[in-house]
N, C-alpha and C positions, 0 to 999 in steps of 0.2 A: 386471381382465380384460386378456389381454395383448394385443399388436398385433401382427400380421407385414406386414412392407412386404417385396415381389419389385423387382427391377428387373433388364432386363437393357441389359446395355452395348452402346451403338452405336460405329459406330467414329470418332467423334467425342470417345470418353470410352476410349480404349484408350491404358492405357500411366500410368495414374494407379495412387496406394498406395489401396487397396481403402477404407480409413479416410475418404478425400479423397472416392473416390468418393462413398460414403456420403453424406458433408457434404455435399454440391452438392445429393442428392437431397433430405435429410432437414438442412433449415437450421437448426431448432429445436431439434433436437441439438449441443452443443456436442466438440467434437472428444475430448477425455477422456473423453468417456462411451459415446462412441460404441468407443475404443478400448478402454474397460473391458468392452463389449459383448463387442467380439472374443475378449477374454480370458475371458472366461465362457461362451465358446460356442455365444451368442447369433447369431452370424454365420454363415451355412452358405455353403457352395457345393454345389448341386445334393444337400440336402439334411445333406452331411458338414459338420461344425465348420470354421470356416477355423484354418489352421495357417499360422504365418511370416507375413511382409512378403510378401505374394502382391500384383502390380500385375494391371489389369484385363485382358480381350482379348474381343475383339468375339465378340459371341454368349452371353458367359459370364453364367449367372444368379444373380444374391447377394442373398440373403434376413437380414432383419435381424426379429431377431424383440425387442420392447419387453416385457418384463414388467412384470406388475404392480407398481404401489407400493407397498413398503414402509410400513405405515401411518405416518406421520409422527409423530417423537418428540420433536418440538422443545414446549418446553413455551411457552404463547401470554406475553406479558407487555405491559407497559403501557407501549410505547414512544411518547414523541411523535411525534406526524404529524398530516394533517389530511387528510379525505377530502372532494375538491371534486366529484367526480361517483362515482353507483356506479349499476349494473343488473346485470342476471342475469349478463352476461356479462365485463365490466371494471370495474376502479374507475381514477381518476385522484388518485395522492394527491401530497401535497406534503412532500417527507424534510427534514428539517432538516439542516443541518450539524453533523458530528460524529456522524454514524451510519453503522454500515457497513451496507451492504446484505443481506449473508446470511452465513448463517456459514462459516466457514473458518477455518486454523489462527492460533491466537491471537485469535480473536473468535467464541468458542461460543455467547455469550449474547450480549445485547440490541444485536440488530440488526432491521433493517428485516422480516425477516421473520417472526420472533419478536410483533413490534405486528401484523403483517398476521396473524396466525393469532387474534389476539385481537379484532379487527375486523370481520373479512370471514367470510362464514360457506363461501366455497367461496375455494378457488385452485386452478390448474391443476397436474395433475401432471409432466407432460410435463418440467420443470427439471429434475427430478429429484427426493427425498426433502428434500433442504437447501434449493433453489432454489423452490418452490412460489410459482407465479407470476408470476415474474420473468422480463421478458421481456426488458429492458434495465436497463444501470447506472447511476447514479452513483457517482462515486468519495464517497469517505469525507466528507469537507469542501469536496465542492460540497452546494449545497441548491438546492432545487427539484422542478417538474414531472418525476416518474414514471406509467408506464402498465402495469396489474398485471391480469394476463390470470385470469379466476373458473374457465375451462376449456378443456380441451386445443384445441376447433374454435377457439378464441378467439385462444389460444397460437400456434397454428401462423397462423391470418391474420394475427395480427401481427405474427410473424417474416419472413414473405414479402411484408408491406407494407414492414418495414426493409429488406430486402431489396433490393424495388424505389422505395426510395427515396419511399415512399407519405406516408412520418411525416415532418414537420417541426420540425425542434429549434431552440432558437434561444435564446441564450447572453447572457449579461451579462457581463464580466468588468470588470476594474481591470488595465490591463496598466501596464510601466515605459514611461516618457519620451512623445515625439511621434510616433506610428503613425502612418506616411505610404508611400501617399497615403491620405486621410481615407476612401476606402473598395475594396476591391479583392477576388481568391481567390488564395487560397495553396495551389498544386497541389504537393506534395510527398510522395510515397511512405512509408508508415512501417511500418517493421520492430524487431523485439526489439533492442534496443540489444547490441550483441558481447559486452559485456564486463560489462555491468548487466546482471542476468537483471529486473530492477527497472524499469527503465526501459525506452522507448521511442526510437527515433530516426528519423533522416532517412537514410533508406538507400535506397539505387538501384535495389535488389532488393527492396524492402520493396513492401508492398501501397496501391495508388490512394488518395490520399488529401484530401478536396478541401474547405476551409474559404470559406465567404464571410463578408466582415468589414466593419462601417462604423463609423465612428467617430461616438460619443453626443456625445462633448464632452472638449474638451482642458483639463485640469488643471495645475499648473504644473511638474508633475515626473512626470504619468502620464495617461493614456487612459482615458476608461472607453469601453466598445467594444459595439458586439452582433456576435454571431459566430451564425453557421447550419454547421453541420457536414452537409455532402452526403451526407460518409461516414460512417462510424461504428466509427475504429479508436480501441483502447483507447487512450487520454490526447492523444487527434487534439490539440484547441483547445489543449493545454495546450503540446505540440510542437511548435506549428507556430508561434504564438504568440513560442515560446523562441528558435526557429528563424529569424526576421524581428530579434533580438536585444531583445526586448519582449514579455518572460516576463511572465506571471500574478503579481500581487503576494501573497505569502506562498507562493509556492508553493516550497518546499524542494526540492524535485527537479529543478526544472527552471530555478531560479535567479531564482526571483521573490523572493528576501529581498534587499533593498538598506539598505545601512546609512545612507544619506542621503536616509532616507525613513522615516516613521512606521513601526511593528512593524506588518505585518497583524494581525487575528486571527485569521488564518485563512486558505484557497485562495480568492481574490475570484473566483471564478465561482459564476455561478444562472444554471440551469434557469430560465427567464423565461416563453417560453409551447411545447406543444405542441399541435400540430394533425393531425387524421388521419380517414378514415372510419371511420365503426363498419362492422366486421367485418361482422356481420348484417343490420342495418340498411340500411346503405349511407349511414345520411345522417353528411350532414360536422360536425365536431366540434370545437371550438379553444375552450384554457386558458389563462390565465396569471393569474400567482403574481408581485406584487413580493418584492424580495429583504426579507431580514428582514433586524431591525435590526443586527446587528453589521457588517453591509455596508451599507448606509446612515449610519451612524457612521463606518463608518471614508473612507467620499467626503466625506462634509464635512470630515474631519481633513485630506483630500487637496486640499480645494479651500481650506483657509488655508495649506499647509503650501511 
């Protein structure tokens, strides 16, 4: 069944790309889909299709209509994971490393949400047809605590709990050398890297970005650290981390391989615990997941080495 959301712009909200608009209203929506809406004529003004880069003006009505989903053709398969809580409305699982998330170009099959269709007897629609219940990320080779929305009311609370900074993330890593002072935030803005469509960076114009970090214990050539991410821009802990000159060990992108250091096997960050209220509920809710062993392996190689 499809959804029509109205809104009209105050003049607080005049002078934005109609798209942006949107996204402020409707968080849960990711900005390509929302564009892709446009372009399929799902977008109206005062009932006509929107046409062009139209920006907003007070008074003006913009209707986004959400059609139904595509029934889902991703076929389920028997990905490892492990499910630490489930009810009607969320599960809380734990992704291994070395799994992507969902699918996308060059990772069609067996990713995170591939095992979630084989698992779970509902996920929300609202991601979209590929994203079914995905309400946040990990990257590829972190592991750890995720939170995987069973349906849309569910979806949308917990996008506007991220939002409002409701969810609590809280990070383990392996960073290089002596992280000082042994605990602090690294308030640094982060935008698309110019030149890297790949990467992320520290840029001036980039979007708030706010890390709290304390140091677990000092190793003789590295850190191992907990990090709480405030915000939630893609590869934050990893940038900010690189950024202080005390990158993520293994991390190839952002200069966590050191040649006078053991090989990681891997990006040394876990998802360690999350915490949040249930949606529905209201009552309060807190997980955690030690790191598995190849990060566990590879700190003791770091505590002789």
């Amino acid at each position: 069944m499809s959804k029509t959301y109205t809104f009209i712009v105050d003049k607080e909200e005049v002078g934005l790309r109609i798209d942006q608009f949107l996204k402020t209203k409707l968080p849960m929506l990711t900005r390509s889909r929302i564009q892709k809406l446009i372009e399929e004529g799902f977008v109206t003004l005062k009932g006509l299709p929107l046409k062009g880069a139209k920006k907003t003006k007070e008074g003006m009505e913009i209707s986004l209509v959400i059609p139904p989903e595509e029934s889902i053709t991703l076929t389920p398969e028997d990905i490892p994971m492990e499910i630490l809580y489930e009810d009607e409305d969320l599960a809380v699982i734990y992704k291994p490393p070395g799994i992507v998330v969902h699918p996308a170009p060059g990772h069609p099959k067996g990713t995170l949400v591939h095992g979630l269709l084989s698992k779970l007897t509902n996920l929300s629609g609202i991601g979209g047809k590929l994203r079914p219940g995905i309400v946040h990320r990990l990257d590829k080779d972190t592991s750890g605590l995720m939170l995987i929305a069973k349906n849309d009311f569910t979806h949308q609370a917990l996008v506007k709990a991220f939002k409002e900074r409701a969810i609590q993330k809280e990070y383990i890593a392996l960073v290089f050398g002596h992280l000082q002072p042994t605990e602090g935030k690294i308030d640094k803005p982060i935008g698309r890297h110019p030149k890297f469509r790949k990467k992320m960076a520290i840029l001036s114009s980039g979007k708030e970005a706010l890390t709290e970090y304390k140091v677990i214990k000092y190793l003789k050539k590295a850190s191992l650290v907990l990090a709480k991410p405030i915000t939630g821009r893609t590869h934050q802990i990893r940038v900010h981390f690189s950024s202080l000159g005390h990158p993520i060990l293994g991390d190839s992108l952002y200069g966590g391989l050191k040649p006078d250091l053991p090989k990681a096997p891997r990006l040394m960050l876990h998802a360690i615990r999350l915490s949040f209220y249930h949606p529905r509920e209201g009552k309060s809710l807190s997980f955690e997941k030690e790191p598995p062993q190849d990060f566990l392996e590879y700190l003791k190689l770091l505590e002789g080495a």
